[in-house]
LOGU-69858 format. One record per residue (C-alpha): residue number from 1; chain; x, y, z. Coordinates in Angstrom, 3 decimals. Layout:
@nr=NUM; kette=A; px=X; py=Y; pz=Z
...
//
This chain:
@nr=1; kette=A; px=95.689; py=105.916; pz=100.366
@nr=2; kette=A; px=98.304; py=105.029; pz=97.607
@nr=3; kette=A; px=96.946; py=102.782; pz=94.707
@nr=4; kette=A; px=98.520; py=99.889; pz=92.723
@nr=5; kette=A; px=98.108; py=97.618; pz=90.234
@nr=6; kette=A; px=96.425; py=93.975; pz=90.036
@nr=7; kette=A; px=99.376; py=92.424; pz=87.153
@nr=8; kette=A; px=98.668; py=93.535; pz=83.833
@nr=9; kette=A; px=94.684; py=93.775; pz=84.215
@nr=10; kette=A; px=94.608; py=97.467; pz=84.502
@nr=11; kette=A; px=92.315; py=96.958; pz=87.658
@nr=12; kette=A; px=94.010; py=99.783; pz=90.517
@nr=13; kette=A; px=93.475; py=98.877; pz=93.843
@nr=14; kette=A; px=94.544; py=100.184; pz=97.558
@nr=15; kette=A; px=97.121; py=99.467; pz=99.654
@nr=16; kette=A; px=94.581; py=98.333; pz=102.118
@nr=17; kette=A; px=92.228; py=96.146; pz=101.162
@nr=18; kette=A; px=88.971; py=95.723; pz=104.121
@nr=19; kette=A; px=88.302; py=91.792; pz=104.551
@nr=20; kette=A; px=85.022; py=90.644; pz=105.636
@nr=21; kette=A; px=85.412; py=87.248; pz=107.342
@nr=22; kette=A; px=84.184; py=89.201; pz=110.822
@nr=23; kette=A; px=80.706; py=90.217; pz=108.914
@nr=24; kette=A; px=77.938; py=88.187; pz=110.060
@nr=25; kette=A; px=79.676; py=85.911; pz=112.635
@nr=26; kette=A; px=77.755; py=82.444; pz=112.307
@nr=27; kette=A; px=80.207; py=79.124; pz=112.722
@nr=28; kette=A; px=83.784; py=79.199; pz=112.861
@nr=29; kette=A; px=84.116; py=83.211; pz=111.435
@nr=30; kette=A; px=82.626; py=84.384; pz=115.001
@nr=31; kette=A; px=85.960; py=84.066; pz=116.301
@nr=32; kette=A; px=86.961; py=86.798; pz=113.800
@nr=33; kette=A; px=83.720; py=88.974; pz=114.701
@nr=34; kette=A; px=80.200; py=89.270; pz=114.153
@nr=35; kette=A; px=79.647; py=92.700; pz=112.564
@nr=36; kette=A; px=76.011; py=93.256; pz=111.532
@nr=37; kette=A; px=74.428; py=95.318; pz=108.499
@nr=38; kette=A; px=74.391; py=98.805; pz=110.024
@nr=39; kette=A; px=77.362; py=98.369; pz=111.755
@nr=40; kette=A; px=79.088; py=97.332; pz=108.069
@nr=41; kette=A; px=77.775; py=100.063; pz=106.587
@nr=42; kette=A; px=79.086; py=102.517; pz=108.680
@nr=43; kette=A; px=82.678; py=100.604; pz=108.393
@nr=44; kette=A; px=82.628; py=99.731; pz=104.521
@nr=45; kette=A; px=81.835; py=103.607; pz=103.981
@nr=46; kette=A; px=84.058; py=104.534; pz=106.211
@nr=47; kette=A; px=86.878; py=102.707; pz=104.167
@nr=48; kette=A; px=85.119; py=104.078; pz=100.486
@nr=49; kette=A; px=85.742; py=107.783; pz=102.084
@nr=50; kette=A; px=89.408; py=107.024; pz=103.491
@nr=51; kette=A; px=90.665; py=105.604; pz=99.671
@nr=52; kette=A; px=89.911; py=102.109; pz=100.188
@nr=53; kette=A; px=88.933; py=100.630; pz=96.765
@nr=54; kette=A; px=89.235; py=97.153; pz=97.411
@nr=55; kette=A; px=86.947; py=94.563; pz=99.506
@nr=56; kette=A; px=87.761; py=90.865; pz=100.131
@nr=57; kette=A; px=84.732; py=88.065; pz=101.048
@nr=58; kette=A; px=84.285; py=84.566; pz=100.091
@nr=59; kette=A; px=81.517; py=82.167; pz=100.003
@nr=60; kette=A; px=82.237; py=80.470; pz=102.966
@nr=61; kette=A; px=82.626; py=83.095; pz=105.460
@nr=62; kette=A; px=79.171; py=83.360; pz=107.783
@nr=63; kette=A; px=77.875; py=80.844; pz=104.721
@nr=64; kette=A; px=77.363; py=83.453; pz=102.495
@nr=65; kette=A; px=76.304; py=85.875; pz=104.892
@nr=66; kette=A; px=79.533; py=88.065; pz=104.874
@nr=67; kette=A; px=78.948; py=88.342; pz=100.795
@nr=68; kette=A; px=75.277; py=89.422; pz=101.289
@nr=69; kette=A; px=76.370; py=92.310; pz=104.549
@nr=70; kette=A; px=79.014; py=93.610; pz=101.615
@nr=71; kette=A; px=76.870; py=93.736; pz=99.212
@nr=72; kette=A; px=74.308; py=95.870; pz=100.886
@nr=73; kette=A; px=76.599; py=97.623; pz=102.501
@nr=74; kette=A; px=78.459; py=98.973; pz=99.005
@nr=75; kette=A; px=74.678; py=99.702; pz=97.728
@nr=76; kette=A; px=74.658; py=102.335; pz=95.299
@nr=77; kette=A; px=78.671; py=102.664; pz=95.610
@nr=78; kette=A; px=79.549; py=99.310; pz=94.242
@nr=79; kette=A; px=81.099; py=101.035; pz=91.031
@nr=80; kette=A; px=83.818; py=102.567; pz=93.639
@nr=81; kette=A; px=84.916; py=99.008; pz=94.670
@nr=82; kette=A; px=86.841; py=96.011; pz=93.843
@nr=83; kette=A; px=85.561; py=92.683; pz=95.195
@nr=84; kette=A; px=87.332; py=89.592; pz=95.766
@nr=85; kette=A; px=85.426; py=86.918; pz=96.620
@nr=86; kette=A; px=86.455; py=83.330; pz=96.619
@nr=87; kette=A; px=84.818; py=79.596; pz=95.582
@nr=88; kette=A; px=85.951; py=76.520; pz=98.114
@nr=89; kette=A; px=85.376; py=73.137; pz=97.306
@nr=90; kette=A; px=82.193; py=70.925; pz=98.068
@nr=91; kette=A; px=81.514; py=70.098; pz=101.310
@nr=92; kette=A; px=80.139; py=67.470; pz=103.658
@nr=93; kette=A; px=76.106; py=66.712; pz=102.785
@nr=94; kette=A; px=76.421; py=68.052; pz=99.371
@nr=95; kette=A; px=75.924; py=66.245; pz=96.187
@nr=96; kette=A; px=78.219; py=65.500; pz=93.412
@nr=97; kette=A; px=81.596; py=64.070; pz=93.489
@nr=98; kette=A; px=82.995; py=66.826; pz=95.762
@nr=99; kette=A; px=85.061; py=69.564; pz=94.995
@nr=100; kette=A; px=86.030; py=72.196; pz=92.151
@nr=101; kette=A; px=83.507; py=70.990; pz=89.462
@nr=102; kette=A; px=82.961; py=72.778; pz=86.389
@nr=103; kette=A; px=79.524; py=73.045; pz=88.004
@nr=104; kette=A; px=79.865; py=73.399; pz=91.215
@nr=105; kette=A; px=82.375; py=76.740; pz=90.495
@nr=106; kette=A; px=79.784; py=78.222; pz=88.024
@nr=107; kette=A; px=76.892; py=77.282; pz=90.842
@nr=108; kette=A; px=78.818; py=79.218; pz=93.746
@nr=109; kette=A; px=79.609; py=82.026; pz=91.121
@nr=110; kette=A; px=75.707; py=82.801; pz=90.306
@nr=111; kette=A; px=75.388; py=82.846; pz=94.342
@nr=112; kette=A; px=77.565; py=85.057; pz=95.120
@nr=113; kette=A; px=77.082; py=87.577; pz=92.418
@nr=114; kette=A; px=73.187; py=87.789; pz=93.603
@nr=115; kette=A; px=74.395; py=87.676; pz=97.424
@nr=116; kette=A; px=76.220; py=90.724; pz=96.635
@nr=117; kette=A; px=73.930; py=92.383; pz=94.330
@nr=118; kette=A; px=76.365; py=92.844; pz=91.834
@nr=119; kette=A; px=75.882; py=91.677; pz=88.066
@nr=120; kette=A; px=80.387; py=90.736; pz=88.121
@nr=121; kette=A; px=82.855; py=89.975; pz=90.276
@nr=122; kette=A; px=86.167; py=91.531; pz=89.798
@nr=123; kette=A; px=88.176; py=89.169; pz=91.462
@nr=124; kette=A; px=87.114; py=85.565; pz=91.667
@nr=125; kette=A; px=89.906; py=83.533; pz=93.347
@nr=126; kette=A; px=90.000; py=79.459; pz=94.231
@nr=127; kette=A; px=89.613; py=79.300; pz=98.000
@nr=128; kette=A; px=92.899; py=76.280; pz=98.315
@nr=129; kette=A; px=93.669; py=73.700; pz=95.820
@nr=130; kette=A; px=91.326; py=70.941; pz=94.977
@nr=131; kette=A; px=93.204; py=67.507; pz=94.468
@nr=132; kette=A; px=90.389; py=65.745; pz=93.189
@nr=133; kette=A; px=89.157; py=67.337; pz=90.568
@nr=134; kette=A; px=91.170; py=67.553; pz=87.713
@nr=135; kette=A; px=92.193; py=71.200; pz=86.843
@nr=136; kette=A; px=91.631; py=71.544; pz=83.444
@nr=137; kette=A; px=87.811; py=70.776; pz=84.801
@nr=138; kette=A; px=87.769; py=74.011; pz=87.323
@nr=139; kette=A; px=90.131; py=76.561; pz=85.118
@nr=140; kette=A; px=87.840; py=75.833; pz=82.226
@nr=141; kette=A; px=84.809; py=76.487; pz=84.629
@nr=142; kette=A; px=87.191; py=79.919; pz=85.810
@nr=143; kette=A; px=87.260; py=80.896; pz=81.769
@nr=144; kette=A; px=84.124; py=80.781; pz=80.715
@nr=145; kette=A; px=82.661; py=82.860; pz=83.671
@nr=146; kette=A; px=85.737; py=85.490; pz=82.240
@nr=147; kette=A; px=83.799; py=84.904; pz=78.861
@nr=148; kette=A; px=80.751; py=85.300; pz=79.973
@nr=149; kette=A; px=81.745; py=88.744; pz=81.768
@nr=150; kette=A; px=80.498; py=87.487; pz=85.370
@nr=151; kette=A; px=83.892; py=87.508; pz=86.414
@nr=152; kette=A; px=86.766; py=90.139; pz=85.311
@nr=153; kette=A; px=89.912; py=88.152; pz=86.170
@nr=154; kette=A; px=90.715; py=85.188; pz=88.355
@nr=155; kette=A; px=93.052; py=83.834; pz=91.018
@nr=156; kette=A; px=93.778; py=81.489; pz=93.628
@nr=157; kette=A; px=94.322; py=81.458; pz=97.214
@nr=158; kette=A; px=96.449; py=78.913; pz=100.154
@nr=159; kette=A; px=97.841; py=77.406; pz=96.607
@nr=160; kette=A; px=101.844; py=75.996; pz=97.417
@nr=161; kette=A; px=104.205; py=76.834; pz=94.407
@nr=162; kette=A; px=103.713; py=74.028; pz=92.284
@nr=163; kette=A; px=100.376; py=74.053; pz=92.806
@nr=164; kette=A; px=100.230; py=77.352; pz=91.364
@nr=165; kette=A; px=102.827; py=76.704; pz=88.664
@nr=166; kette=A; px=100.731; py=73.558; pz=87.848
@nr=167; kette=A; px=97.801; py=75.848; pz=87.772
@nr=168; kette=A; px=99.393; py=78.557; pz=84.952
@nr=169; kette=A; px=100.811; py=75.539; pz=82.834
@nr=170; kette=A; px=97.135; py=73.702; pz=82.421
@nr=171; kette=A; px=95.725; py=77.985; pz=81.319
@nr=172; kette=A; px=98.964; py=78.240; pz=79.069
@nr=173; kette=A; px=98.026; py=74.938; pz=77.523
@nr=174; kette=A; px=94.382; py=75.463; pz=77.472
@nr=175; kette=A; px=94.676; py=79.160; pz=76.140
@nr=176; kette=A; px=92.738; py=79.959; pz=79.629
@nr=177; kette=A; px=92.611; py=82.985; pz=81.398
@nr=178; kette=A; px=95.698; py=82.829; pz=83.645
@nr=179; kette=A; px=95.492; py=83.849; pz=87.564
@nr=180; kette=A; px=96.316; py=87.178; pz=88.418
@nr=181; kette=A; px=96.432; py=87.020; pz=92.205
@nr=182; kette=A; px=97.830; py=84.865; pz=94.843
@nr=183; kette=A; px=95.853; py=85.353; pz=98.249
@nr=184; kette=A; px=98.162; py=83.875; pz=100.716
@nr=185; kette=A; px=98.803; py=84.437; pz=104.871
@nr=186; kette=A; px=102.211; py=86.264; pz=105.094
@nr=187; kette=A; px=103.473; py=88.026; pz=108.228
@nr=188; kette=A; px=106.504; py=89.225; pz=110.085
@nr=189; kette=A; px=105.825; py=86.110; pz=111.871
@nr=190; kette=A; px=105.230; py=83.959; pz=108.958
@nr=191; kette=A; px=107.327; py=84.528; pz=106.174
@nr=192; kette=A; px=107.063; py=80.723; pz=104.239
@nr=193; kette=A; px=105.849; py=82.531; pz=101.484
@nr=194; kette=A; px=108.830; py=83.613; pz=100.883
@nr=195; kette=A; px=110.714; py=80.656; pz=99.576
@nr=196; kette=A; px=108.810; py=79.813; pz=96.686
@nr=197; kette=A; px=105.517; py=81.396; pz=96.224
@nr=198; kette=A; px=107.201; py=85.120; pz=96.183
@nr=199; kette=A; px=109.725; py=84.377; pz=93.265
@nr=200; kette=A; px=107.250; py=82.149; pz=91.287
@nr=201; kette=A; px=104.983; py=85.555; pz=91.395
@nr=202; kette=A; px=107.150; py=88.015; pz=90.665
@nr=203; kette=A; px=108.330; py=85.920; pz=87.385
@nr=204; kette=A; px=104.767; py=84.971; pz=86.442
@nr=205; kette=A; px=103.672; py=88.922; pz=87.208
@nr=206; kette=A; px=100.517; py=87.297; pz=89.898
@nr=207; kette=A; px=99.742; py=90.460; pz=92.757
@nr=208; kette=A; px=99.705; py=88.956; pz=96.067
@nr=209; kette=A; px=97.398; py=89.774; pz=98.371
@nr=210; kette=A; px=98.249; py=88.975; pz=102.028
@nr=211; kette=A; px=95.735; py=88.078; pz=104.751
@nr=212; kette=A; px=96.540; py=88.159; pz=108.180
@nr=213; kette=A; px=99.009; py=90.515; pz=107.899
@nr=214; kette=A; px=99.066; py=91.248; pz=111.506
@nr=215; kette=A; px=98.618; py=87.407; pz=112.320
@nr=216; kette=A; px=95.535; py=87.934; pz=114.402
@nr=217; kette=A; px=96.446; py=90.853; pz=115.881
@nr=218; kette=A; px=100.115; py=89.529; pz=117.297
@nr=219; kette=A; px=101.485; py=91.816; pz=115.584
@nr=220; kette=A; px=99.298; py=95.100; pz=117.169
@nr=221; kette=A; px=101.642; py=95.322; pz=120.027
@nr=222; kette=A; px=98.914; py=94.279; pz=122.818
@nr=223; kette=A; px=100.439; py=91.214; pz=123.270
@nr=224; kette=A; px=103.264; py=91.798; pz=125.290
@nr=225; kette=A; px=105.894; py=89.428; pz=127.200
@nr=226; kette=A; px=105.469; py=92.003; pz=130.784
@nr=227; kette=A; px=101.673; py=92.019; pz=130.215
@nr=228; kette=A; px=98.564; py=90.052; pz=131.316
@nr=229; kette=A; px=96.917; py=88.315; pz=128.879
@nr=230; kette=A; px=94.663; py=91.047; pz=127.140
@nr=231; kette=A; px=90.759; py=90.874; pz=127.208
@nr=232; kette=A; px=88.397; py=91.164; pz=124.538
@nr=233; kette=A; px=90.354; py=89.945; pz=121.681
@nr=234; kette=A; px=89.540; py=87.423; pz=119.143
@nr=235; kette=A; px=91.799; py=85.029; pz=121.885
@nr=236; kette=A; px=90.762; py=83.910; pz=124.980
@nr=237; kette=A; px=94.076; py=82.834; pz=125.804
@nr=238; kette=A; px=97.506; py=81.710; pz=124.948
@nr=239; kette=A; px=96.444; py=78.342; pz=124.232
@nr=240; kette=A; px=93.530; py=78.850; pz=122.089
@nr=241; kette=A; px=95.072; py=80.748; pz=119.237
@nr=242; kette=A; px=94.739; py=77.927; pz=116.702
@nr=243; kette=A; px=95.812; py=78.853; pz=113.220
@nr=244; kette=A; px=97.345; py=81.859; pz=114.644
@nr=245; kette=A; px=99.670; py=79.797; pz=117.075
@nr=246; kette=A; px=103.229; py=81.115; pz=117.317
@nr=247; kette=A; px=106.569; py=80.749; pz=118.795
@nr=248; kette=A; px=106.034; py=83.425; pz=121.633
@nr=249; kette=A; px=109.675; py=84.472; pz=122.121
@nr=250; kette=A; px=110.490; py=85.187; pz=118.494
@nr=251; kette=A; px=107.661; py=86.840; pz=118.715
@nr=252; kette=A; px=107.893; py=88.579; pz=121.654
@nr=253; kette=A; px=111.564; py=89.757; pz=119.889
@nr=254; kette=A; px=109.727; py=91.186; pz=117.134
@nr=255; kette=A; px=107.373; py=93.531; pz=118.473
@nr=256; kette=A; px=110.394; py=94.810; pz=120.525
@nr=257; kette=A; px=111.993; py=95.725; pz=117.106
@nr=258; kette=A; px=108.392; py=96.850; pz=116.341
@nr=259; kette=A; px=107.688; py=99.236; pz=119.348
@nr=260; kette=A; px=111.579; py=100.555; pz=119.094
@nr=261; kette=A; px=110.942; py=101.381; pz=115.408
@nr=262; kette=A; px=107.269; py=102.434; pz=115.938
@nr=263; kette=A; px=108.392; py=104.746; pz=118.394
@nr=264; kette=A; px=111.181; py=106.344; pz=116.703
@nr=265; kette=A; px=108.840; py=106.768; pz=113.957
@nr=266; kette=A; px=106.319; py=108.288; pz=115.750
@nr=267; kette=A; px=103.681; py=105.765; pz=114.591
@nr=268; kette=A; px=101.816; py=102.587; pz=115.943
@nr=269; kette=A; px=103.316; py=99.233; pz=116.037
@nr=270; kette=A; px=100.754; py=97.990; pz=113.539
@nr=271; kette=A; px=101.521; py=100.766; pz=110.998
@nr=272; kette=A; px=105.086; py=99.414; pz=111.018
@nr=273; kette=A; px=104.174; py=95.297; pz=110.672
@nr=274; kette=A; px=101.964; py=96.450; pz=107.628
@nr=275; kette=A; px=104.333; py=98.974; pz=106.001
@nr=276; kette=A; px=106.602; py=96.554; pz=106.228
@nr=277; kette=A; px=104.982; py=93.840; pz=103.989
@nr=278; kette=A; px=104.249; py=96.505; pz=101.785
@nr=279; kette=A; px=107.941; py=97.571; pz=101.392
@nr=280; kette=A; px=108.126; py=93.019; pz=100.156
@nr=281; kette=A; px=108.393; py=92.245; pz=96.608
@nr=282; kette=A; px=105.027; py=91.277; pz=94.922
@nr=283; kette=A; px=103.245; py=92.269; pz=97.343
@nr=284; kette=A; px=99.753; py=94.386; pz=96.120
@nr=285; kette=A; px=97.703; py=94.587; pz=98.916
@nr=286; kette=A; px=96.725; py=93.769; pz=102.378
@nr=287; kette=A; px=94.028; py=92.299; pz=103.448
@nr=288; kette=A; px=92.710; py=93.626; pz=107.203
@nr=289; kette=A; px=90.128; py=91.798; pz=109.567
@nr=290; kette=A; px=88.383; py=94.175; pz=111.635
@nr=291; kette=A; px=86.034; py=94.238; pz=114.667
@nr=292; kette=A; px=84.940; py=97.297; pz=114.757
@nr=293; kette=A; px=85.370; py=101.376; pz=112.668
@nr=294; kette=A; px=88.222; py=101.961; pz=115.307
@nr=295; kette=A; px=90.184; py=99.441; pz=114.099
@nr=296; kette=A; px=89.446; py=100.711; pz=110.607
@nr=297; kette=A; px=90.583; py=103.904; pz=111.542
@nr=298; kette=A; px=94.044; py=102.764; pz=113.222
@nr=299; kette=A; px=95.349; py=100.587; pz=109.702
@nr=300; kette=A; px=94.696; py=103.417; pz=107.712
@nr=301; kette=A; px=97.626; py=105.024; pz=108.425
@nr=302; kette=A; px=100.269; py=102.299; pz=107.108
@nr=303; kette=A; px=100.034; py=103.257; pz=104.255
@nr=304; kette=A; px=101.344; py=106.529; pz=102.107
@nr=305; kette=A; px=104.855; py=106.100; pz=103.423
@nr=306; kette=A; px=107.546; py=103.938; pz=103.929
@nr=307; kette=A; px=110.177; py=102.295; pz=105.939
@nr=308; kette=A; px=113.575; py=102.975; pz=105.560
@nr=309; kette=A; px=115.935; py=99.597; pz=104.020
@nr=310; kette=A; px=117.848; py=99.796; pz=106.698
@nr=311; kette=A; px=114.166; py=99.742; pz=109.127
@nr=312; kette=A; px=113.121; py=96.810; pz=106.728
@nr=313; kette=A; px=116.666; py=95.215; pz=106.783
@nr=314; kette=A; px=116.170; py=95.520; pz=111.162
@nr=315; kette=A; px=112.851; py=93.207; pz=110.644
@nr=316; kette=A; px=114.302; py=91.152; pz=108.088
@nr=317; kette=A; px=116.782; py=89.747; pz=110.812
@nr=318; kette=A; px=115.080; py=89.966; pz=113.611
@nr=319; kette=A; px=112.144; py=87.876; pz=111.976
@nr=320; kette=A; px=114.212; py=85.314; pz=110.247
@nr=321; kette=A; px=112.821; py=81.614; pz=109.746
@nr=322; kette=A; px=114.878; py=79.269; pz=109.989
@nr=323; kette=A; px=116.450; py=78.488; pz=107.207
@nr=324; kette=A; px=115.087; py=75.496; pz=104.732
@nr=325; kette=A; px=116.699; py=73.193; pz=102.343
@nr=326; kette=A; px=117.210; py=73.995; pz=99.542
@nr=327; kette=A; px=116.063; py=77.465; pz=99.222
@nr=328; kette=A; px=118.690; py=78.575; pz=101.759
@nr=329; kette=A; px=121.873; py=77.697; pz=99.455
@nr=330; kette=A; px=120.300; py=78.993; pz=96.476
@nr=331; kette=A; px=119.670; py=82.443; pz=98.901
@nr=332; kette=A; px=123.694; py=82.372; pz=99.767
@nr=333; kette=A; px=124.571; py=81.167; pz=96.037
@nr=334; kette=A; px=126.393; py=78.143; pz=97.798
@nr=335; kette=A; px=126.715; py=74.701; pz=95.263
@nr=336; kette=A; px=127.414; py=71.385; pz=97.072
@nr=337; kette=A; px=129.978; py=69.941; pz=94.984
@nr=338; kette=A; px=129.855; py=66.397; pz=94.316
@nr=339; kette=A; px=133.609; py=66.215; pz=94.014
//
């Protein structure tokens, strides 16, 4: 498992980084799974004894649940790992005015580090971008936990460019700690992130992590134009995808690329759809949702090698959005004259 580096913090992480949002599977994360304490276990050691360094959780997922499975789960190895876990604003019932409060951040902080046992976090991230509370409010929040050692760097997630920019300018101005990492969905079938949040990264040096790097499994190669519907996914059927919706035939077209590149290759047609986000500028890390230790087992091998440019180039084209004002002409170098 190849290693790489979080910015400038000096923190090394994997390639591969396990997600958690299918550990406990209470509410709206059973869709995802509902993997139970001895079942994590065997899966987060699993990953500690393949190279993978790096865990992502959050408060939210299974309320809490996920962080506290993790936790036990790491035990005695929690020096081997890097956790990510993530703070989302109030919600509905709770008291306060709502949202990313200085105290509501350092509140969901102290929870989490006891739900996972640990006495820091390495990575603690805002879950999407609060408009109500004013941002000097949370980064300040963000900077003393930093201070206070509970927390050894910071960074955001679902944050749009100048959101993000926004965020960096109140830290510069503040003398805050800045945010290291951009957590943000990015696929062969959704590539948005492209257009602003990739550049505004790579000249601010933030690591992005990207979740759903196989959109839900779309990208696996079991969903197939010639095929049935297939059973026992996190889908029941073509209509119920929600967030993971898609355009079938572009998608369809891409797996084709996939499964001729795949096979060439010799490898799976999810090794390819992760190798290739890892072969995309500013890209760290990839976050991977699993159901069960098989699954586990059959990301592993994207990483420690690479696709060709020309292989990359192939996706590139065959996966193009459509194009978006303005960040198409500034991609061509074309200038609307005036004249």
């Amino acid at each position: 498992m190849r290693m790489r580096q979080i910015g400038k913090t000096g923190i090394s992480v994997s390639e591969i980084c396990l997600g958690t949002g299918s550990f406990g599977g209470l509410g709206m994360y059973r869709m995802s799974g509902s993997i139970q304490q001895d079942e994590a276990n065997e899966i987060v050691g699993l990953a500690l004894d393949s190279g993978i360094n790096f865990f992502d959780t959050a408060e939210i997922y299974s309320d809490g649940l996920a962080e506290e499975i993790l936790g036990k789960a790491l035990g005695a190895r929690r020096k081997e790992a890097v956790i990510v876990t993530k703070v989302a604003p109030k919600r509905a019932g709770e008291t306060s005015r709502g949202g990313l409060t200085y105290e509501h951040v350092m509140n969901v902080c102290h929870a989490s580090l006891k739900r996972l046992g640990t006495d820091y976090i390495d990575i603690f991230e805002l879950h999407i971008f609060d408009p109500i509370v004013p941002l000097e409010e949370t980064l300040k929040a963000l900077d003393d936990l930093v201070r206070q050692g509970k927390v050894r760097c910071v960074g955001c997630s679902n944050f749009s460019g100048w959101q993000l920019m926004k965020a960096l300018s109140v830290s510069d101005a503040n003398n805050f700690v800045r945010f290291t990492t951009l957590e943000a969905k990015y696929s062969l079938v959704l590539r948005d992130v492209e257009n602003e949040l990739v550049p505004a990264c790579l000249d601010q040096g933030i690591s992005i992590l990207a979740y759903s790097p196989l959109h839900g499994g779309f990208l696996s190669g079991k969903y197939d134009r010639d095929k049935p519907w297939p059973k026992g996914t996190r889908f029941p059927s073509k209509d119920a995808t929600g967030p993971w919706s898609v355009d079938y035939e572009r998608l369809y077209r891409i797996v084709d690329e996939l499964k001729k590149i795949a096979h060439a290759r010799g490898v799976s047609v999810s090794d390819v759809a992760l190798n290739y986000l890892l072969q995309k500028p500013a890209v760290t890390s990839l976050i991977i949702g699993v159901r069960n230790a098989g699954q586990l087992k059959a990301n592993l091998t994207a990483s420690g090698w690479d696709l060709t440019a020309e292989e990359v180039a192939a996706l590139d084209e065959i996966s193009r959005p459509a194009g978006l004002y303005p960040y198409e002409d500034q991609k061509s170098g074309f200038i609307v004259s005036n004249a």
